[in-house]
mmCIF file as Biopython writes it, N, C-alpha, C and O atoms, coordinates in Angstrom:
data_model
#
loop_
_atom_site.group_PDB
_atom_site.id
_atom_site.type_symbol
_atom_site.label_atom_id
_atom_site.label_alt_id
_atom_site.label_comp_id
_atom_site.label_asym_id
_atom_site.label_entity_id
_atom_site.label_seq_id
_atom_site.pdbx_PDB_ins_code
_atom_site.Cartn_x
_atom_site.Cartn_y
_atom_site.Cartn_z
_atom_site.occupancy
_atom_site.B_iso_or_equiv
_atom_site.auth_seq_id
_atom_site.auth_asym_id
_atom_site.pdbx_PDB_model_num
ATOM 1  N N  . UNK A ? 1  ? 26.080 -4.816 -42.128 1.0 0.0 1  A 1 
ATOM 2  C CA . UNK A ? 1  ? 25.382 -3.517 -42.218 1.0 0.0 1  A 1 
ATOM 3  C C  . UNK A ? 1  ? 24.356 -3.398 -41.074 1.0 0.0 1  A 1 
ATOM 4  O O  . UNK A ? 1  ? 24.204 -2.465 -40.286 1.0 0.0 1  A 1 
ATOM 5  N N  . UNK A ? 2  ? 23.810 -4.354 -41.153 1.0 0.0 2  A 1 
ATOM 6  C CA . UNK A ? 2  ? 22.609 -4.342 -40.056 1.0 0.0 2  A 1 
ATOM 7  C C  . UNK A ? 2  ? 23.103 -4.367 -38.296 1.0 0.0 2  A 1 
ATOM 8  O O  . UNK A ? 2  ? 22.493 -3.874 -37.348 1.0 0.0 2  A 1 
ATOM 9  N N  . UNK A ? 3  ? 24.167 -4.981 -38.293 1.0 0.0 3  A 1 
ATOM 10 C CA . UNK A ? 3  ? 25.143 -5.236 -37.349 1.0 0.0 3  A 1 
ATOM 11 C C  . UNK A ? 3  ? 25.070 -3.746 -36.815 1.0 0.0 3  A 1 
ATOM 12 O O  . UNK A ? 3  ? 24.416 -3.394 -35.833 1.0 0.0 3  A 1 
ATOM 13 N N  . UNK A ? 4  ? 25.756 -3.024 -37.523 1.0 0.0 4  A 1 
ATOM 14 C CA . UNK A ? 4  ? 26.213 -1.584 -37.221 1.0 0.0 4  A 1 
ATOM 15 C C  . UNK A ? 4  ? 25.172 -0.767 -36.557 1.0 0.0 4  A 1 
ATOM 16 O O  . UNK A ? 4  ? 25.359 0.017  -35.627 1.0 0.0 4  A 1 
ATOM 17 N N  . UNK A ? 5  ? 24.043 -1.045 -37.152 1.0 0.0 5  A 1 
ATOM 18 C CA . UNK A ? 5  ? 22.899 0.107  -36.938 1.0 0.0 5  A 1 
ATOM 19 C C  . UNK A ? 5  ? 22.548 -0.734 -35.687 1.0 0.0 5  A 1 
ATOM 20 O O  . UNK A ? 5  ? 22.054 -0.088 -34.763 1.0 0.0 5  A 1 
ATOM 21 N N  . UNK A ? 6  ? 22.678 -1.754 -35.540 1.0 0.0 6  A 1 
ATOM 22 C CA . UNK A ? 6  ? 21.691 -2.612 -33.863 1.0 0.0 6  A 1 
ATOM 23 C C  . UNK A ? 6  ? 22.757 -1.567 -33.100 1.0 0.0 6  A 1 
ATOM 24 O O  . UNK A ? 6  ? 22.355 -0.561 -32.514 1.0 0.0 6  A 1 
ATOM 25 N N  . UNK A ? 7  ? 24.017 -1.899 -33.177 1.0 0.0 7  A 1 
ATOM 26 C CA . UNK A ? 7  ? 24.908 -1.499 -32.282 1.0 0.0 7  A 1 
ATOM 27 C C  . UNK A ? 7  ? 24.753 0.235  -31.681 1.0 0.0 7  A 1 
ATOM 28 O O  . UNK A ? 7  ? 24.764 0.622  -30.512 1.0 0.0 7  A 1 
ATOM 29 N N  . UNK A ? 8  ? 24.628 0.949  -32.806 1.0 0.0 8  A 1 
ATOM 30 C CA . UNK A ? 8  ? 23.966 2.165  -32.682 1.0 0.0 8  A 1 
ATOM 31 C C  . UNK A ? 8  ? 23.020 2.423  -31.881 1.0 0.0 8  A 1 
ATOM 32 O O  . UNK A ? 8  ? 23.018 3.199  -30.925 1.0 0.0 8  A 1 
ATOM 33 N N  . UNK A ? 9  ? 21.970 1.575  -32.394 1.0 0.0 9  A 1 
ATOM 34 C CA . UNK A ? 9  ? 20.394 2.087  -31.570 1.0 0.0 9  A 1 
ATOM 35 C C  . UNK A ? 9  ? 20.795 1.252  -30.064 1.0 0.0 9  A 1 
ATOM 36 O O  . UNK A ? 9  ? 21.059 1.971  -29.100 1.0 0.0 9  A 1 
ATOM 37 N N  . UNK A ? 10 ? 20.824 0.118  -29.929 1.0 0.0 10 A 1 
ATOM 38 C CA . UNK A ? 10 ? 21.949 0.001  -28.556 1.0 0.0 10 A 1 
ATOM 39 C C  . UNK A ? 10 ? 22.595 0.524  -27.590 1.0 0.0 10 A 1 
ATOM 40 O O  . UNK A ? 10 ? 22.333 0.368  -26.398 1.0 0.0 10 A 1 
ATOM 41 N N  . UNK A ? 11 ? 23.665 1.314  -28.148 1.0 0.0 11 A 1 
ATOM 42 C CA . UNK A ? 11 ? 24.525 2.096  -27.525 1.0 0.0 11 A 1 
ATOM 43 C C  . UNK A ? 11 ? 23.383 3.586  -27.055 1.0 0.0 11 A 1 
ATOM 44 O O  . UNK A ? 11 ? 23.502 4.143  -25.963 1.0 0.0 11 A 1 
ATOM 45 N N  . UNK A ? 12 ? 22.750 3.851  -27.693 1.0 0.0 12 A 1 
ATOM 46 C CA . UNK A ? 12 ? 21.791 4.978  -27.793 1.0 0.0 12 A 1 
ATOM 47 C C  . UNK A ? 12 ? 20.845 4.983  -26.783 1.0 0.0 12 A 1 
ATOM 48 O O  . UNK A ? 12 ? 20.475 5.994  -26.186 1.0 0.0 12 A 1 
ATOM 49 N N  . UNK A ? 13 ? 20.217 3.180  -26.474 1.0 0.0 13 A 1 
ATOM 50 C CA . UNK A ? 13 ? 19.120 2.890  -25.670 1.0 0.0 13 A 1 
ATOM 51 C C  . UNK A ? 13 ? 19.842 2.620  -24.358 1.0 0.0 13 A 1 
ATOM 52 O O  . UNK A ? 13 ? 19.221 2.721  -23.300 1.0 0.0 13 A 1 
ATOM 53 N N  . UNK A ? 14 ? 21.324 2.228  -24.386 1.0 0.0 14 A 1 
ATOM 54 C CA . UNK A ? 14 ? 22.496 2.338  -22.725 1.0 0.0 14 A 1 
ATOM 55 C C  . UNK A ? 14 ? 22.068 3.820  -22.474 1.0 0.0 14 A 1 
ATOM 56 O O  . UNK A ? 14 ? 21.381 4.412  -21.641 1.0 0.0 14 A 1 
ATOM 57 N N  . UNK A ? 15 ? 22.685 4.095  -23.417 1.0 0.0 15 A 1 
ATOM 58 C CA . UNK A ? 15 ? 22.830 5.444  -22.981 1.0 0.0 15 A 1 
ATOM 59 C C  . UNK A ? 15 ? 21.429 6.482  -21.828 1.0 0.0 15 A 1 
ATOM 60 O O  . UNK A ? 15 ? 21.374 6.889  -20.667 1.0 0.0 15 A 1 
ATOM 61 N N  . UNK A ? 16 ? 20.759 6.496  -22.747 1.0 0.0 16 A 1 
ATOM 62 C CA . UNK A ? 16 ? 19.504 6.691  -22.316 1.0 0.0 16 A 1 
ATOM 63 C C  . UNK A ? 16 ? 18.983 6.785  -20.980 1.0 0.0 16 A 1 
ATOM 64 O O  . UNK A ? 16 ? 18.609 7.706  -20.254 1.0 0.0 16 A 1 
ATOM 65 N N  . UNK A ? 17 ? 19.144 4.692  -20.829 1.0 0.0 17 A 1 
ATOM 66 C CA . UNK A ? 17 ? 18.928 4.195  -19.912 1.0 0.0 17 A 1 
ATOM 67 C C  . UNK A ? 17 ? 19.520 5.086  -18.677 1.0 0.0 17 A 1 
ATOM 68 O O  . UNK A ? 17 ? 18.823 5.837  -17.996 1.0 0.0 17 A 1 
ATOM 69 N N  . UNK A ? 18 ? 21.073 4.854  -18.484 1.0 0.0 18 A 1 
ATOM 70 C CA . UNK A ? 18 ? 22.329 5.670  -17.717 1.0 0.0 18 A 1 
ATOM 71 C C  . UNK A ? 18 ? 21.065 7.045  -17.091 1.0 0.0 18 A 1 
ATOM 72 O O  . UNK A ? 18 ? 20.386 7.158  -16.071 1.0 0.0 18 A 1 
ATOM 73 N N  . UNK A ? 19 ? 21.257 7.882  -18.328 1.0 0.0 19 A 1 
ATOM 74 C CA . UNK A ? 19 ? 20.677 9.061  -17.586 1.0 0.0 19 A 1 
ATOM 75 C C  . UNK A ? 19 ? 19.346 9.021  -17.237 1.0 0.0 19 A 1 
ATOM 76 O O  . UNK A ? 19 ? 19.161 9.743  -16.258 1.0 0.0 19 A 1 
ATOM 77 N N  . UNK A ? 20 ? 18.374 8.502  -17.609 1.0 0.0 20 A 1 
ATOM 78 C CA . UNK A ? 20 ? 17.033 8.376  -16.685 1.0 0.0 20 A 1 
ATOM 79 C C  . UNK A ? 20 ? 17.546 7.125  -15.646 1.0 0.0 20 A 1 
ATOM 80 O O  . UNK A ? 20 ? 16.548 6.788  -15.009 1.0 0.0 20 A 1 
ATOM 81 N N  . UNK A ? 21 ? 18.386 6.540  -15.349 1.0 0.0 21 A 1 
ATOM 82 C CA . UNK A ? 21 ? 18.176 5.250  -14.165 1.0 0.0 21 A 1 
ATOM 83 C C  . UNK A ? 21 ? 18.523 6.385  -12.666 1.0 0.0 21 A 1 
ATOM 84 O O  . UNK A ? 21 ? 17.806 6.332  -11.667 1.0 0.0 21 A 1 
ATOM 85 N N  . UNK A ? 22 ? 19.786 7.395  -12.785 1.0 0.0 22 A 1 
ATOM 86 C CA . UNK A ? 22 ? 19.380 8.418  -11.538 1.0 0.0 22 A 1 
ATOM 87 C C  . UNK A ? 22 ? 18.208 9.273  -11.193 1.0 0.0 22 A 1 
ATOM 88 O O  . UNK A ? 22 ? 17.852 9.754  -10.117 1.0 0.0 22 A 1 
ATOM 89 N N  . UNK A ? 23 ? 17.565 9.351  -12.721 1.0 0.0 23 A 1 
ATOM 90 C CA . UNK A ? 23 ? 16.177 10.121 -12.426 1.0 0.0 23 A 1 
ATOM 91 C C  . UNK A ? 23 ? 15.499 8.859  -10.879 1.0 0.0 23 A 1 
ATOM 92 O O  . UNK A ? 23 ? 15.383 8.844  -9.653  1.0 0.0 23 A 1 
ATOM 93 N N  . UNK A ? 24 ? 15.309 8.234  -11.775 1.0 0.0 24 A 1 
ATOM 94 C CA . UNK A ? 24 ? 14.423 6.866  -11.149 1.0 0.0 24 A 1 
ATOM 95 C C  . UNK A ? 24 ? 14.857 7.402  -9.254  1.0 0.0 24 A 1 
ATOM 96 O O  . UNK A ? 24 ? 14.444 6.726  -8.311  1.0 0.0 24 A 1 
#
């Protein structure tokens, strides 16, 4: 269960990352 949700907030904080790293 807990597995799932890391993977989530994870995928969420890549994500993120991706579009502010061209801001940068």
């Amino acid at each position: 269960m807990v597995s799932r949700v890391v993977h989530y907030y994870v995928m969420m904080i890549q994500r993120n990352v991706q579009f502010l790293n061209p801001l940068r």
